[in-house]
N, C-alpha and C positions, 0 to 999 in steps of 0.2 A: 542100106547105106550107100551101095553104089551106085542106085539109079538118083539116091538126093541128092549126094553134092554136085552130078552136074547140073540138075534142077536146078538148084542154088545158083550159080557160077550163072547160069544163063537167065536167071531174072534179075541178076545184079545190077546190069544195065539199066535192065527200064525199071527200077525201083530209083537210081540215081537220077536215071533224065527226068521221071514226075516227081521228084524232090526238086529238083531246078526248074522246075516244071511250074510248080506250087510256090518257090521264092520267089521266081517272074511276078507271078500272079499279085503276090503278097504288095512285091515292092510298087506295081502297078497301081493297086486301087490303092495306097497308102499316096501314090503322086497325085492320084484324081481328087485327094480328100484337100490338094496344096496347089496356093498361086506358084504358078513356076517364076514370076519374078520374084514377088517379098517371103515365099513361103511360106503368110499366114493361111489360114483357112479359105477354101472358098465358100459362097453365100450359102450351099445346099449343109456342108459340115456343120458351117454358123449355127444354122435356124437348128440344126439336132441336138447339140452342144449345148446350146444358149437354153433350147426347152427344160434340156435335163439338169442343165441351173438354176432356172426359174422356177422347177419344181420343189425346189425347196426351201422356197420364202422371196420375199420381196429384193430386187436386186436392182443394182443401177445401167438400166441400158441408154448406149453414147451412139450416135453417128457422128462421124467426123468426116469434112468435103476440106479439101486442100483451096487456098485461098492465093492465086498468083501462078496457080501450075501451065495453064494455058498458055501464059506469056510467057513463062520461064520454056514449056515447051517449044515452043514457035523460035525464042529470041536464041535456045542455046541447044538445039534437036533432042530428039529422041531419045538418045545416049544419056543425055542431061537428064529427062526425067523421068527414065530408068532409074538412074542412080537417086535421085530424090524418093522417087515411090520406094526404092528399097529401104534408103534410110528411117523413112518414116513409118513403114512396116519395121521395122527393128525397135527403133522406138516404142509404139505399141506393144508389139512382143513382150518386149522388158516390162512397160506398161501394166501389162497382162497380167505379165508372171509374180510382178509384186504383189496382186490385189486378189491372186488367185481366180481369175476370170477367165476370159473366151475372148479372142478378137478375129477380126477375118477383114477380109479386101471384098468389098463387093462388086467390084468393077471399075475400071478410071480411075480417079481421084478420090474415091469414096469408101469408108471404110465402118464397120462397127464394133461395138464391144458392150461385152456383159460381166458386170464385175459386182463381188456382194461388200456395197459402202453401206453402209449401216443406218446412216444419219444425214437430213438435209447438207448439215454444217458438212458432215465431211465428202461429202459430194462436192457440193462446192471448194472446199480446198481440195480436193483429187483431182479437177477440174482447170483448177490456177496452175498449180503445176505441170497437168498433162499437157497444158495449150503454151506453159512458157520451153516447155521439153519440145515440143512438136514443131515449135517458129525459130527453133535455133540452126541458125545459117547450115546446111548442104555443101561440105567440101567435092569440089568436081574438077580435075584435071587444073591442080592448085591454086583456084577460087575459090571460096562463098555463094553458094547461091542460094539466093532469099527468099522465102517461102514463108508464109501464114497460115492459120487454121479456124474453121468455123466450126466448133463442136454442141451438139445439141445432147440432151441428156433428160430421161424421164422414167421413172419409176414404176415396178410391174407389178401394179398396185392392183390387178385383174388375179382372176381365179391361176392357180400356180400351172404355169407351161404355157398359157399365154401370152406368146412373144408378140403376132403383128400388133397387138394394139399398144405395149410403149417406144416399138418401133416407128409406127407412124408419128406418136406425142415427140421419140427424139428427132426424126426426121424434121418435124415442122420446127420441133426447139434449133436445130441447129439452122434453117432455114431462115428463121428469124435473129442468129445471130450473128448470119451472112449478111443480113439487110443493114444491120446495124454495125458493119466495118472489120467484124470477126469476131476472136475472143470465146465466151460461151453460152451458152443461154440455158436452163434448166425448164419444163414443163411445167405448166400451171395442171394439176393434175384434175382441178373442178370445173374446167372446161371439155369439152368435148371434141374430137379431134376434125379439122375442116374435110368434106367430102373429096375421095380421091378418087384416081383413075389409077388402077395398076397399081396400087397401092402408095403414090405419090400426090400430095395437094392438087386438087385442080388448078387447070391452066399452069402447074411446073413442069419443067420441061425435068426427062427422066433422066438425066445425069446432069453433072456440075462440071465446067470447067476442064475438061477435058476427057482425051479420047481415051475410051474405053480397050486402053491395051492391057 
């Protein structure tokens, strides 16, 4: 007994410092798993998450490209679309958390999500609302600032955990809803998806609309 408690007494310390040791660690790859501006997911989290939704039946995957961010950046800086990308990762979030899904920022202006809608119909009404939620005015340093959304949306109608392929169907759906002035566009699911580069449409350029902060 008298040679353990000072055993005791003197591994105390380094029992405490790899306990905070191990919390570091902890809280570290929990920030690697999170955008440091919106705090949604990053792209690598997404595709883990979104798999292990997919795996359990057919679900509705959305990309969403912000429609005006570049000029909103340009005309009111940095700060401004800050505070917009954060807004609209909040948005999402909330989004999200109603529908029981997955969302993440995948860079810039650009964001995705995985959520189990059930039905064409109610796709498209989770759709109406997500894009009337998503275009409402950005209060910034007591303005409004106005902003739009182009969201694309397509069904993981593939073997379950196969994400890139209604990734790429919503990527081009929301591509085509950017053509067409914004709003949303849903995949035609009996087509087949246009040959890409990097997993993006030929000849599109790999981000939308702004810079990739």
């Amino acid at each position: 007994m008298s040679t353990l408690l000072p055993a005791l007494a003197a591994a105390a310390p380094t029992a405490a410092a790899w306990s905070l040791h191990t919390m570091w660690m902890r809280r570290k790859l929990a920030a690697a798993r999170r955008d440091p501006l919106t705090g949604l997911a990053t792209r690598e989290t997404f595709e883990t998450d979104a798999r292990r939704l997919l795996a359990y039946g057919p679900r509705a995957v959305l990309v969403v490209d912000l429609d005006g961010f570049k000029v909103l950046n340009d005309s009111h800086g940095h700060a401004a679309g800050d505070t917009a990308l954060s807004a609209i990762g909040r948005r999402l979030a909330d989004w999200s958390a109603d529908n029981a899904g997955q969302v993440a920022r995948l860079g810039g202006d650009e964001f995705a999500a995985v959520a189990p809608v059930y039905s064409p119909a109610d796709l498209a009404w989770e759709l109406e609302q997500l894009h009337q939620r998503l275009c409402e005015p950005v209060a910034y340093e007591g303005r409004p600032l106005a902003l739009g959304a182009s969201i694309g949306a397509a069904w993981s109608a593939r073997p379950p955990g196969d994400l890139p392929w209604p990734l790429r169907r919503a990527d081009e759906a929301m591509y085509a809803a950017k053509q067409n002035g914004g709003g949303y566009h849903i995949a035609d699911d009996t087509t087949e998806p246009h040959p890409t580069v990097n997993g993006r449409r030929a000849g599109r350029p790999g981000a939308h609309g702004g810079d990739d902060r």
